[in-house]
N, C-alpha and C positions, 0 to 999 in steps of 0.2 A: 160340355162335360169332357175333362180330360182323360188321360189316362190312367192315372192314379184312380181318380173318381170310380171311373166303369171299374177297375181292378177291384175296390174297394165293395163295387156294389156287387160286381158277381159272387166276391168272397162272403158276405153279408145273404146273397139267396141260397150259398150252397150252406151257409149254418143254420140258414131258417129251414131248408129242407130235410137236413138230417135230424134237426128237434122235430121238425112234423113226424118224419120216419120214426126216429127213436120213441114217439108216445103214440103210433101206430094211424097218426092221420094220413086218409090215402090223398094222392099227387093230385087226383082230378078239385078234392076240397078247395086245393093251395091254388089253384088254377083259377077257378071262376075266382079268386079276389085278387089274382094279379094280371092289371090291366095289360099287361106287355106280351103276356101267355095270352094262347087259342084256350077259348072257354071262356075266358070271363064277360063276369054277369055285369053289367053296370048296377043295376036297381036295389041288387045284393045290399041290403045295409051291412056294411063293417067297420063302421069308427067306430065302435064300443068293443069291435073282437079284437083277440091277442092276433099280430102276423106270423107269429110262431106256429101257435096250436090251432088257432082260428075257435078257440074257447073265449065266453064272453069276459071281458075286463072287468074286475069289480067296479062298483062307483067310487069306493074309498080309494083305489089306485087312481084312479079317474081322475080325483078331486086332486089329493095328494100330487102327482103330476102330470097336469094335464098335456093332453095333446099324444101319450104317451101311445106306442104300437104295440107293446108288448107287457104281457102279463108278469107278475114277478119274478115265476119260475123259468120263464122265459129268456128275461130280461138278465136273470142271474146268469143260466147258462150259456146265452151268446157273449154275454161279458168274460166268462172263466174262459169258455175257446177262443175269444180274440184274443186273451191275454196270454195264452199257449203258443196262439200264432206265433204273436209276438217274439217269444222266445225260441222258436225255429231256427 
């Protein structure tokens, strides 16, 4: 991983953590599902939860695109704040 890459992914956990914040998920939730933080659970299922909210993913999203992390609302608002970045 270079450094663009890690730039890009710390950028990426600091927007997932202020949607957790901003829809009032506390930090320890976000924790057990990220293997890299202290706390996480392995056995935890979450391929069916959003990494945003950590609310479950409809199946219709599911289906529509699969494989996907993020729920719509999610999905929306990491897109509109990258796209702010961007214009930084």
């Amino acid at each position: 991983m270079d450094e663009v890459d890690r730039a890009t992914e710390v950028q990426e956990r600091w927007l997932e953590a202020r949607i957790r914040a901003a829809r009032g998920i506390p930090a320890a939730a976000s924790r057990r599902r990220d293997p890299e933080l202290p706390g996480f659970v392995p056995d935890e299922p979450t391929a069916d939860c959003c990494d945003g909210c950590g609310l479950l993913i409809p199946s219709e999203r599911q289906v529509a695109m699969p494989g996907t992390r993020y729920c719509v609302e999610c999905a929306a608002e990491l897109e509109r704040r990258t796209a702010l970045d961007r214009w930084r």
